[in-house]
N, C-alpha and C positions, 0 to 999 in steps of 0.2 A: 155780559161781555164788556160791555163798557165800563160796569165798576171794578172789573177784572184790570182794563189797559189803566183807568187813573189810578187805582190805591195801588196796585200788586207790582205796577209796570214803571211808569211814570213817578208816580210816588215812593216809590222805592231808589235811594239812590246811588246803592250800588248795582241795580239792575238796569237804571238808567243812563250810567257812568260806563257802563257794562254794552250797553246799546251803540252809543256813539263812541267806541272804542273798535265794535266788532264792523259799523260801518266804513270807519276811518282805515279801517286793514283790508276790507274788502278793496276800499277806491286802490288803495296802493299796490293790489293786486298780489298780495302777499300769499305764501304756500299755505295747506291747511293749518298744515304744524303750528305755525305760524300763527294763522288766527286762532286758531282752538286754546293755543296756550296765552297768549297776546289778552284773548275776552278775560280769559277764567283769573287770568292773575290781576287785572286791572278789576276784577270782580270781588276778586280774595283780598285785595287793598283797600277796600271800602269797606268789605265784612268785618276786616281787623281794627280797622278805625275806629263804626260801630260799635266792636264788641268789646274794646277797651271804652270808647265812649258810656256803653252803659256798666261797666266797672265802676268808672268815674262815679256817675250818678248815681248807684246802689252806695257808695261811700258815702257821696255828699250825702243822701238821703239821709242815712244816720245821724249825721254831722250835724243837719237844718233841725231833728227832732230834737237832739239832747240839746242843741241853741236856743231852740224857741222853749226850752221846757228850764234853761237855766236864767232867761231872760225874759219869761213870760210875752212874748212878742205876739202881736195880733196884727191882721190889717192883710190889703192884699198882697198877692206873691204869685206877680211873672212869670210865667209860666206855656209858651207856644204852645206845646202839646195839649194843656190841658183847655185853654180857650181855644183853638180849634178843634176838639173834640168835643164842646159843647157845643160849638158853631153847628156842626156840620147836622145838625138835626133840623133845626130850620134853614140854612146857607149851604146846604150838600153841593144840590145843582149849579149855584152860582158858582162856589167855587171851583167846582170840576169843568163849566165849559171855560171860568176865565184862564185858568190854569192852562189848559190845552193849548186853548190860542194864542193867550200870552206867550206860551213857548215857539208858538208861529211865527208871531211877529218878532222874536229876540232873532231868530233864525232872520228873516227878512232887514232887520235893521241891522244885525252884522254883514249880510251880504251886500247891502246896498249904502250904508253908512262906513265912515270913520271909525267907527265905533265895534270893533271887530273880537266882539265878546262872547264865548255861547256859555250860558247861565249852566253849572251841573248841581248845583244842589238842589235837587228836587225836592226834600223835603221845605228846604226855605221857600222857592216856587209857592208850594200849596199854601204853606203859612201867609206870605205876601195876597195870594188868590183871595183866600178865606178875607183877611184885613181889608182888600178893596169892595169884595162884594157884604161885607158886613156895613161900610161908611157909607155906600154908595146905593142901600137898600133901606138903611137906615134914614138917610137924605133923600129918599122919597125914588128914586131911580128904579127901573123895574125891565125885565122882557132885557129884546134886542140891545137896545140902548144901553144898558146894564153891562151888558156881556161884551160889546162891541168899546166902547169906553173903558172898561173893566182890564182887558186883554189888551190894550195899545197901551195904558201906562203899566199895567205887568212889564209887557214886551221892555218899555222907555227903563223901569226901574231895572231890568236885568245886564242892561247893556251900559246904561249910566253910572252904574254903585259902582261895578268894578273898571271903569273908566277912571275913576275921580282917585280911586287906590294905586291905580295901576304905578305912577313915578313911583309912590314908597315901595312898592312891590318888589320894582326893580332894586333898591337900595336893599331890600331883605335879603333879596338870592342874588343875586349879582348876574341876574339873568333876566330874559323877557319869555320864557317857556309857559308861561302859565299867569293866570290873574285869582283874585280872590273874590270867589260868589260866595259873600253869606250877607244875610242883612242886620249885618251892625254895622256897615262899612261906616257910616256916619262917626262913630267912636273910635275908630281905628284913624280916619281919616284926621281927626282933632288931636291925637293921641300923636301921628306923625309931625305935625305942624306944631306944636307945642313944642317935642323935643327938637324940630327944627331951628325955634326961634329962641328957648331957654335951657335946653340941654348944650352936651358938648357929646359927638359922636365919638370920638376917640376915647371916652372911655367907658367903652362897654361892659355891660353883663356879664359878656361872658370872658371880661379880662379880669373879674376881681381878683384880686391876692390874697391864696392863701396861706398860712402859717403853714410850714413842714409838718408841724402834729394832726393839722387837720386836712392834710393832704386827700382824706379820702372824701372832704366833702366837692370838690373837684368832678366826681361823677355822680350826674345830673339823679339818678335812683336816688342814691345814697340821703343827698342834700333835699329832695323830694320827702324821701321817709321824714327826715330828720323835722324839717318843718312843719310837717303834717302832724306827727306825733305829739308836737310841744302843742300845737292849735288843739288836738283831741285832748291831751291829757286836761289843759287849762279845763275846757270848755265842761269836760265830763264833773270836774271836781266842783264844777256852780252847778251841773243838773242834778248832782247826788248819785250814790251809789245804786240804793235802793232801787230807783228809778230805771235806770240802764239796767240793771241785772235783773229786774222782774219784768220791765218791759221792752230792750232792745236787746239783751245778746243771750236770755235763755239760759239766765245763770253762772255764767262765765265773767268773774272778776273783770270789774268796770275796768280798771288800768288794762290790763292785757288785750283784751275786747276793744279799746282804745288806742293801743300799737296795732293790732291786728286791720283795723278800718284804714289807717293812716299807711299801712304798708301796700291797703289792699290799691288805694287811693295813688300810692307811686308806681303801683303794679299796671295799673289804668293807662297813667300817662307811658309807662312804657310800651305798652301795646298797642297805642296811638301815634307812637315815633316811630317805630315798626311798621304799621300798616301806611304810613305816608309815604316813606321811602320805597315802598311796590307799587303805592300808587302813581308817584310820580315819575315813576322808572318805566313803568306802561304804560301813561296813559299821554305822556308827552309826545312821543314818537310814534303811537295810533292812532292821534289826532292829526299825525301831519297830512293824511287822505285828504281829511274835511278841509283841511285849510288851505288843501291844494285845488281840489277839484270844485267844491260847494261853495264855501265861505272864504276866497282866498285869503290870508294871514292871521285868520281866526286863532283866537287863544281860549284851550278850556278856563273856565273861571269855576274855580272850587272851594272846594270849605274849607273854612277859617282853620282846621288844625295843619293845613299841610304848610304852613310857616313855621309851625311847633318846633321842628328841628332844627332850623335856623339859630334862635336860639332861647334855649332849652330853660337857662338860668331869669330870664327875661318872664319867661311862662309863669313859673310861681310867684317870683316880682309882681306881674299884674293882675293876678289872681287874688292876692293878700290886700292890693293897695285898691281895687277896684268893690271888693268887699267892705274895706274901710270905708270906702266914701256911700255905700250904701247903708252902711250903718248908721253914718252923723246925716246922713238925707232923714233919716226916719225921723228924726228929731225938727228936723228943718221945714219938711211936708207939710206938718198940724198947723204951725207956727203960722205958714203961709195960707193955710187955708184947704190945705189939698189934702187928699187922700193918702191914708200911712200906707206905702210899699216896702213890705219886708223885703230885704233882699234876700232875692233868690239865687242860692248857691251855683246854680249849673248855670245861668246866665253870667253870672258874674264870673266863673270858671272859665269860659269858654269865650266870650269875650273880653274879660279883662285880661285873662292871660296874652290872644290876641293886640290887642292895644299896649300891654307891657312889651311885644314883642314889635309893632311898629317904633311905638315913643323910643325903643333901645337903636334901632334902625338910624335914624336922623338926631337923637341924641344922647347918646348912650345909658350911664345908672340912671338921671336924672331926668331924662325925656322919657322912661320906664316906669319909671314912677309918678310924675304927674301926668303922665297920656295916660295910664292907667287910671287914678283918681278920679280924671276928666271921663273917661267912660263910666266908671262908675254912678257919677254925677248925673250924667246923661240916660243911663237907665234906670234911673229914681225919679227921676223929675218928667223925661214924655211920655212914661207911664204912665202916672198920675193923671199930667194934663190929657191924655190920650182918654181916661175911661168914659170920660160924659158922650163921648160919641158915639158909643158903642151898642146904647141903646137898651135893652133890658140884659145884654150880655155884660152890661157894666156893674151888674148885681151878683156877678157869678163868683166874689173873691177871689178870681185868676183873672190876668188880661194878658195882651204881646208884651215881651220882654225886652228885647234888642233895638238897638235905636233907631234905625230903618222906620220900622214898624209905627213907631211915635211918632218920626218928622215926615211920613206918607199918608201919616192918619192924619194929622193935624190940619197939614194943606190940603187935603182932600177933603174934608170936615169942614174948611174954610168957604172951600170951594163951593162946597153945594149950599150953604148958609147963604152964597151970594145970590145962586142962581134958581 
């Protein structure tokens, strides 16, 4: 039952998004109608997120094979999912009671603090859990103390990240409806402030000018494929044909198989702009319960793609230049002495595009592009410093990707060094 409510329930986060949407409609005393469709569609928003989310990442995947096999790349590669599912063989229980409580305490410190945030990304939740009770175990911490420690800077970091985002937030939507729970806020947050201070907001992303002839790159698909396809065809023509056609696409001429991934790849992102705009369409005004009754002024804070639509041109911008900077890190890493971190395509994806879409926020092409670089940089490098703490999980060639994860490890690794 228990590991039924943490993975299935809790862990899940469109069933958990799905949760405090059905509570938020109950306070409000809403008809059934009402709630029955209200849950399901704030449910079906998340699904669709998801299920272009893992579009996305069946593309990349490809993408990372034929790179690493045209570029012979070695070393580790970032990876959430896959360091916490090593974790959780020895770190299970830590993670699942910090996780819980942690969500206790966000709950408690939105009601009773300033700070009027409730964390919906469950799945970052457990990652963050995993990350403290792995430092914190590692650092000698054990039992009560563990868990009690563990769950109060959970609780601080869910309600703090998106604190610190929240002004850019506002400059993205031109609203205060919602905040951003994921944990890279750290790069997104640099990423704002950058183009704050050496961009120009006025001229945005998504004002570039286009020629009449290429009028149709204008819609954000199109300009998606089109990118994606020049990035596949390059990369395929360094991993060889041979290669791809006998071991990625089952025969199917490398070029085609190579438009095919690249379309599949815009197919993703649009199924992810799709699934924002339901979710944000229900889960803003189901939340107004909680904010009324529980947590007065409370805002959901949710995952990093519901900016995506904002803008759209911005997304691939920080995707490409966030990449970039992962790539000249790897050269940079050895030099300093640190561990080579491949960059990991879906991290880089989903935050640099993020970050491209803050930096566009406060300063338009130019704050897009280097807020994006800067994240980039920033997931290359606290990974690195991040693995020695990790303990014999630092031998696994996967470690945390997003820069949250780096600069909570770091000072908490600090921390217990001291004490």
């Amino acid at each position: 039952m228990f590991d039924m409510i943490m993975k299935d329930i809790l862990g899940t986060p469109a069933i958990l998004v799905g949760l405090f949407a059905l509570i938020g409609l109950l306070l409000q005393k809403k008809g059934v109608a009402d709630i029955i469709a209200g849950t399901l569609k704030t449910i079906m928003g998340f699904v669709i997120i998801g299920a272009g989310a893992n579009v996305i990442i069946s593309s990349l995947d490809i993408f990372g094979k034929m790179f690493n096999k045209a570029f012979h790349l070695s070393g580790v590669i970032p990876n959430n999912e896959a360091i916490v599912a090593v974790a959780q063989n020895t770190f299970g229980m830590e993670t699942a009671l910090i996780m819980v409580f942690g969500m206790v305490v966000n709950i408690l410190l939105a009601r009773f603090t300033r700070f009027k945030y409730i964390f919906l990304t469950g799945h970052h939740t457990m990652f963050m859990a995993c990350l403290i009770g792995v430092i914190l175990s590692t650092g000698g911490l054990k039992g009560a103390d563990l868990v009690i420690f563990g769950s109060v800077l959970l609780g601080l970091c869910m309600v703090l990240f998106p604190a610190l985002l929240q002004p850019y937030v506002r400059q993205i939507t031109n609203s205060d409806d919602f905040a951003v729970g994921h944990f890279g806020s750290l790069g997104y947050f640099v990423a704002g402030t950058i183009g704050k201070y050496f961009g120009n907001k006025e001229s945005s992303t998504e004002n570039i000018k286009v020629p009449k002839q290429l009028s149709f790159l204008r819609d954000t698909s199109v300009a998606v494929s089109l990118t994606m396809t020049i990035l596949f065809v390059i990369v395929a023509l360094f991993a060889g044909q041979s290669f791809i056609e006998s071991k990625l696409s089952g025969g199917t001429n490398f070029i085609v198989y190579s438009l095919i991934q690249a379309i599949t790849f815009a197919a993703g992102v649009y199924i992810v702009l799709a699934g924002v705009r339901i979710l944000i369409a229900e889960i803003v005004p189901a939340f107004k319960g909680i904010a009324d009754q529980i947590v007065p002024n409370a805002k959901p804070a949710l995952d990093c793609p519901t900016v995506f639509p904002f803008a759209p041109n911005a997304v691939i911008i920080g995707f490409i230049m966030s990449f970039l900077a992962g790539l000249i890190s790897m050269f940079l890493l050895p030099a300093l002495g640190l561990a080579v971190i491949v960059p990991g395509l879906v991290p880089h994806f989903f935050t640099g595009a993020t970050a491209g879409v803050f930096g566009n926020a406060t300063g338009g092409r130019r704050g897009a592009i280097l807020g994006a670089f800067a994240n980039g940089l920033l997931i290359s490098f606290l990974p690195a410093l991040l693995l020695p703490l990790l303990g014999t999980l630092g031998f696994e060639k996967t470690t945390f990707g997003d820069s949250d994860f780096g600069v909570v490890g770091l000072i908490l690794g600090f921390i217990m060094r001291l004490f």
